[in-house]
Structures are given as C-alpha cells and as structure tokens.
N, C-alpha and C positions, 0 to 999 in steps of 0.2 A: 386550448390556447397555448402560444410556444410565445416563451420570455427569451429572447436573444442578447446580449451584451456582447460588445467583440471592439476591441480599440488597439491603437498600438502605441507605443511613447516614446516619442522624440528625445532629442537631446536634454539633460538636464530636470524633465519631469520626474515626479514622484505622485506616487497614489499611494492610501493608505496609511497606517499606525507605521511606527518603529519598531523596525524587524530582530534589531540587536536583540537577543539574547540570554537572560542569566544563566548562568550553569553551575552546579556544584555537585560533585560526589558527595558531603554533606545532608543525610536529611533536612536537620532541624534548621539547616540554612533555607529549606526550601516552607511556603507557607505551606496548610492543609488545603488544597483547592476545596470550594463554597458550591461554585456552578454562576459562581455572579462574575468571573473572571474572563477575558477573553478568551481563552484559550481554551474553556471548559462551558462556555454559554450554552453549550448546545448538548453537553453530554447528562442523561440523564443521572445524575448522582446515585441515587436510590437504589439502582439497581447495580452500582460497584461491586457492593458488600462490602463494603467499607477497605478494600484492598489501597484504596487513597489515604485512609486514614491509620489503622494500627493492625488488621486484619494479620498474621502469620503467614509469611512466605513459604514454609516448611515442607509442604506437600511433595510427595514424592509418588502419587494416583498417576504414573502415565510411562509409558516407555515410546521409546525411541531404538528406532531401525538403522542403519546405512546402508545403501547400497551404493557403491562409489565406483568408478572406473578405476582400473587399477592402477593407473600412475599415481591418482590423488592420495594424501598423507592424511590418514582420520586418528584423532589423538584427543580420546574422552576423559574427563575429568581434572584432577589436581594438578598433572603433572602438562596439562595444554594450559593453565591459569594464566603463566605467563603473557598469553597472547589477547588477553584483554586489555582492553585500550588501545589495540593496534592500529584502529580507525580516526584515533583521537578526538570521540567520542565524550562528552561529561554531559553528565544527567540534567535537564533542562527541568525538571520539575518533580515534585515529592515521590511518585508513582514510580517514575522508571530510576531514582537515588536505592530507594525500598528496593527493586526488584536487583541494582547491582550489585548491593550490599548482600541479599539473601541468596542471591544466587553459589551453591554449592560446589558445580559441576561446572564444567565448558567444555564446550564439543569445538573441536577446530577444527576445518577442511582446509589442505594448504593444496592450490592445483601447482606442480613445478614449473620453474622457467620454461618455457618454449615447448612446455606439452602441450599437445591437441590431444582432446578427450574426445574421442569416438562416441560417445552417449552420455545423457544426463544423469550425473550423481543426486540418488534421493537421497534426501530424509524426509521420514514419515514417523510422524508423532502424538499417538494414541490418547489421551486419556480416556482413565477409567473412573474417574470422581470431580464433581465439581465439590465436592466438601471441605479439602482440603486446597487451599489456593498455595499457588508453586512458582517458583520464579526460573527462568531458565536464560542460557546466554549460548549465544551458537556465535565464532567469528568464522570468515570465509576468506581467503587470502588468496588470489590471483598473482603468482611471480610475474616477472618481468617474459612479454611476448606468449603466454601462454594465452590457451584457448576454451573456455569450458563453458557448460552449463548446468545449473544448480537447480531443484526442483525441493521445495522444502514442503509437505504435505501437512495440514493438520486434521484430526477426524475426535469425535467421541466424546465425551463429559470431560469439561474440565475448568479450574480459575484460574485463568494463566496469564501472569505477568513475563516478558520475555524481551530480552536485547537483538538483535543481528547486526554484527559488523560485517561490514564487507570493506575490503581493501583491493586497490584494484591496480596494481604496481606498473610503472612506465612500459606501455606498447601494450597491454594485456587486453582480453576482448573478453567479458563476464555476461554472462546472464543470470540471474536469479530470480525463480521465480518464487513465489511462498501462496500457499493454495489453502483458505480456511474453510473447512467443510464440515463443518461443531457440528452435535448435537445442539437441537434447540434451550438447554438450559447452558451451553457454555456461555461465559465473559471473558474476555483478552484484550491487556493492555500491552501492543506491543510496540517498540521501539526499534526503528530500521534506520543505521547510518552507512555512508557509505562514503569515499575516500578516492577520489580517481587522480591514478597517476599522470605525471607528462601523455600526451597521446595515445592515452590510453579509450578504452570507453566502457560501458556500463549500461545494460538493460538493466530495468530492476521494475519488476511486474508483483501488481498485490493483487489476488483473488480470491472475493469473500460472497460464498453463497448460504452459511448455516453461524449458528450461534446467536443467544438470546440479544450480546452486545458487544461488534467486535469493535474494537478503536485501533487505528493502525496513523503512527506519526513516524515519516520517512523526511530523514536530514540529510544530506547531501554537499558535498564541500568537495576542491580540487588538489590536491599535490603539488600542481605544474602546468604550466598552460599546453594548450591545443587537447584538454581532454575532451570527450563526449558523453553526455549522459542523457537514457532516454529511459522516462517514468512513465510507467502506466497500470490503469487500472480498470477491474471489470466486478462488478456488482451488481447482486440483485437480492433485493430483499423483499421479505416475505410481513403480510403483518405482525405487530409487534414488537419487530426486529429494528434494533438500529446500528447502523452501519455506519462509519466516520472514520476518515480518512483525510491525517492532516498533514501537509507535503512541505517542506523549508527547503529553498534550493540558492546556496551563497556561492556566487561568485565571486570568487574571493584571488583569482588570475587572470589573464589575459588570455586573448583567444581561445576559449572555451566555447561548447554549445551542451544545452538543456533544450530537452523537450517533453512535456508532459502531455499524455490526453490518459482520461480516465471518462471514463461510462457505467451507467448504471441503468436499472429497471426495476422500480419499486409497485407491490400492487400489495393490497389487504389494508385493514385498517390499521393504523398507528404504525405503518410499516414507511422508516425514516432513514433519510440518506444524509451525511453530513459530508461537504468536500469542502476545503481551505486550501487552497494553495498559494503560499508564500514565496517570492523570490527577492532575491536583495544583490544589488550588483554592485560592488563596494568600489571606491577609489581607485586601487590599481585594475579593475576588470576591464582592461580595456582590449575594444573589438569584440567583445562575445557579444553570441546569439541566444533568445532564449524565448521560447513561447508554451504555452501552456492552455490548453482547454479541456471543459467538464461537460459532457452533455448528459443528461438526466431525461429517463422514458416511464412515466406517471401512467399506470397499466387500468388502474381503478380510482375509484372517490377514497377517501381515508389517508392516501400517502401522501408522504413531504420528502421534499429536496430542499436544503439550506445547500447555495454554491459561493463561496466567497472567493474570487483570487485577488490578489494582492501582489503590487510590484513598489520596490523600494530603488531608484535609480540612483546613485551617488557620483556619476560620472559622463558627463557626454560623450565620450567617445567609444562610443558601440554601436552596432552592426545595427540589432533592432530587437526591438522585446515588446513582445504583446499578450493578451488574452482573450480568450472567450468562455461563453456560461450561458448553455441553454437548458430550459428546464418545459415539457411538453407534451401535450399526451399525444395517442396515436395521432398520425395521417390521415385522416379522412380519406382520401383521394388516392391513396396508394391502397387502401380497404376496400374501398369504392371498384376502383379497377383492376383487384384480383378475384371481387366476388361475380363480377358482371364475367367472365372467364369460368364461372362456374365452379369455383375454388367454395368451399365452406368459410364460415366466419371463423369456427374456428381455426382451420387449416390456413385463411389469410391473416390471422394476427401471429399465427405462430411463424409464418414466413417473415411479417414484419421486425418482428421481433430479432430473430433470427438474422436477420439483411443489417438492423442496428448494431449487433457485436461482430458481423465477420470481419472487419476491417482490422477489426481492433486483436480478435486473435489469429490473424493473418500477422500483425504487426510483431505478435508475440516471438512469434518465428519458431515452436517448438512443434515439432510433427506428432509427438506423441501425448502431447497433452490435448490438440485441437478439437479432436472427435470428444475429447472428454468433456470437453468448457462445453460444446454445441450441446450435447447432450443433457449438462448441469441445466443449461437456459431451458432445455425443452421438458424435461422434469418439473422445473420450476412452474411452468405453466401451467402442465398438467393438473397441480395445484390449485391453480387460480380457475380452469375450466371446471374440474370437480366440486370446487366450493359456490363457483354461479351456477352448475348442472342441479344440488342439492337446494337452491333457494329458486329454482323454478317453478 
C-alpha cells in the first residue's frame, strides 16, 4: 500500500505548529529532553547514552584526514576557533549547547574568492571507540564567486556529537556532502547550519547507511536575497537501526528558492526512518519559492517511516511552497514486468530498488561518489536477500 500526501499553499495559509525557535549557547537555559517533546517524540532516548543528559564530551577515540585541493585553506584546532559562529548559528536545544561547549578543536575549510577547485576536498573521519563520546565542530566557508565541493566521510566506532557550519558568501556555488557509514554500535547527534549568501547557492546532501542511531538536524537561513538552496537526502536502514533526519529551512529574504527531496529504504525488523521537514517563510520572504518531498521504500514487514512536513506561511506574497510524503512498499507491477522478462526476483527488486535512488544521486551531481552510493544500496540488499536465503 503507498500513503501519498502532496498539497500546495496559497497565499496567506499556514499548516502546522510554530516554527520560531529557542536558541541559546546556554546549557542549563535549555531543558533535559524527556522523548515527550516534539522535537524528540520519535527519538529513541534509551539508546543516547545519556549524551542528552550529562554523559562527557571528552573523547578523543577518532581521527581525522584532509585531503583538500590546493587552493583550499585547512586550519585545525585553537588557533581556527575564531571562526565558530560564522554561520550564525546558536544551539537550539541541550545536545548540540553540550556539544559547542565541549567541543576542543575546529577544523576550518576556507575555499578563496573566485577559486574553482578541480576535485572534492575530503574529510574522512574514523572513529575508533564508541566508549568515549566526543564532540567535534568542522566550519566550511565558501568566499565570494568561488566554486567547490566538500565530501565529509564518517566510518568506524564512535559517540559523536558534532556541529557543521557552512557559509556560503555572495555568488559562491558549495556543495557538501557528509556521508555516514558507522559501525553498527555508532550513535551521532549531528548539527548542520548553513548560511547562503546574496545569489549565492548551496547543495547540502546527508548520506546515512550504518550506525546503531544516527540523528542529523539541518538549519538553513539566507544572508541576502536571490539565494538558492538544495537539500537532499538518501537512506537506507537496516533492522534495528534508526535513522532521523530533521530539516528547518527559514526564509528569512526575498526572492530566495529551497528545495528539498530526501529518500529512503528501510527493511529488517525495528529498522526506523524518521523525516521532519520544517519551512517557515517570514514576513519579509517575499517572492520565494520553496518545495519539499520525502519518499519512503518499505522493503520487508518490521519497518517504519514516520514523514512529517511542515510549512509556516507568514506572507502572501510568494511564488509558491508546497509538499509531498510518500511512504510504500515495492511496485507490484514493475516486479511483475521484469520477472515475466525472465529477470530473477532477486535481480528485479534490486533493479527496483536501484531505479528508486538514481535520480536522486544523479541530482547529487558528484561523479565520484555515484558508483559508491549504487553500490552502498546493492550491499544493502545483499543483506536483506542473505537473511530471507537463511529463513528459507
């Protein structure tokens, strides 16, 4: 069965709660979240390790790589400190206050005015323990007319609480991608903001195929009108695993455009996807464009999709803002018509499957990560065929 929702909103409507905000660098300003809060309804508490509540950010279980094009400016620790908050950026809740505060070190990427970077600058970042849980902060600063793209990799054991600024300075054109690929005991509470200048614009891709619970909440806000911002996401989660991705995107200038789609493929039991996506288009946004969809691909019995989007309108005078939210298992009929072709079952769901992300890392637009993501999906499966092969 496939659940569709898709509407658009006119002038002067609103759907949904109040998108404003608290924010404070401030811990003890912020409460303990419970799991009774909106914001946390869906996240399993249990399994934080109490990194919500008083847990030590101290850990230093992980290293960190760069490999950066040579015009780009990489400047680690004390002496890049200053470049936190660049994003203008304040901690909306206890988890990511904890993680500002503990955080030690800061890695800065600064790409210069009017570079074009011939290849993507990684970082790739290891852990070796989840015992120690660690906080970290990475800012990204795109100057004015520059060109780049960012590949930020995660892989291995680890409790990681983490920031990402990104700045993305009048005319600049960013990509950043951030790729989590845990160990099955990793947890990661991370925090993505991002900051787009005058006509400027902003890919910003989240990719999460391993760890026990990753949570990724991505804020989004403009400098100057005629920016553009395009979010997207791709996930597939395994039983057990839960996955949550919560997106805030304030238009907060005038002629702007957002666009979000994110996708996902959950199969095994208790194998959970959570997507929220938030937009709020304030009083001055006027003329922006902004749409957003979640499609969700339900592999086996046992998994869930929770998809909530959410639009706050404060203005009629705009372009047009809408949503969608599909959650459903395979196609019959596209299973139907590659087996009658003499194609295997399994060989026809791994095409289906397959045929549900290329769009989506077509859109990605990174040549060398492509073969990577296809390949992550068809491992994943792999999976799923081995564990029905053994209960036959």
């Amino acid at each position: 069965m496939t659940i569709i929702t898709e509407h658009s909103h006119g002038p002067g409507a609103s759907h949904g709660s109040s998108l404003h905000r608290f924010a404070s660098f401030d811990v003890d300003a912020h409460d303990i979240p419970r799991g009774r809060e909106e914001a946390w309804r869906f996240t399993p508490m249990v399994r934080l390790r109490n990194l919500h509540v008083d847990a030590p950010l101290d850990g230093h279980d992980y290293e960190i790589t760069v490999d950066a094009d040579p015009p780009v400016q990489v400047r680690n620790g004390e002496a890049s400190d200053a470049l936190r908050g660049a994003s203008g950026y304040v901690p909306v809740d206890r988890v990511s206050a904890r993680a500002w505060a503990a955080a030690d070190k800061v890695l800065a990427l600064t790409f210069p005015a009017e570079a074009v970077s011939e290849r993507p600058t990684v970082v790739r970042m290891r852990g070796l323990s989840a015992e120690k849980p660690a906080a970290g902060h990475l800012v990204v600063a795109a100057q004015p007319y520059s060109r780049a793209v960012l590949v930020v990799e995660h892989e291995g054991s680890a409790a990681f609480v983490d920031h990402v600024e990104i700045v993305v300075e009048d005319g600049a054109q960013l990509t950043v991608v951030t790729l989590q690929d845990w160990a099955d005991d990793a947890v990661q509470l991370s925090y993505h903001h991002a900051r787009v200048g005058r006509e400027a614009s902003v890919k910003h891709v989240v990719v999460t195929f391993g760890g026990d619970l990753v949570r990724t909440s991505t804020s989004l806000d403009y400098a100057g009108p005629g920016g553009e911002a395009e979010l997207l996401g791709m996930y597939f989660v395994d039983a057990g695993q839960h996955v949550e991705n919560r997106l805030f995107v304030d238009h907060n200038t005038p002629h702007a455009r957002s666009n979000v789609e994110y996708k996902g493929a959950l199969q095994g039991d208790g194998a959970h996807a959570v997507w929220v996506g938030d937009v709020l288009i304030r009083p001055e946004a006027l003329g922006i464009k902004t749409f957003e969809l979640n499609r969700n691909l339900v592999l086996t019995d046992g998994a869930r999709a929770d998809s909530v989007p959410n639009l706050e309108i404060e203005t009629g005078e705009i372009e047009g803002a809408g949503h969608a939210s599909a959650t459903g298992r395979f196609d019959d009929e596209q299973l139907f018509y590659l087996q009658a072709r003499g194609i295997s079952p399994e060989q026809a769901r791994r095409l289906v499957v397959r045929g549900f992300f290329t769009s989506l890392i077509n859109r990605i637009g990174v040549p060398q990560l492509a073969e990577r993501l296809s390949g992550a999906v068809d491992r994943e499966l792999a999976i799923s065929e081995a564990t029905e092969a053994r209960h036959r």
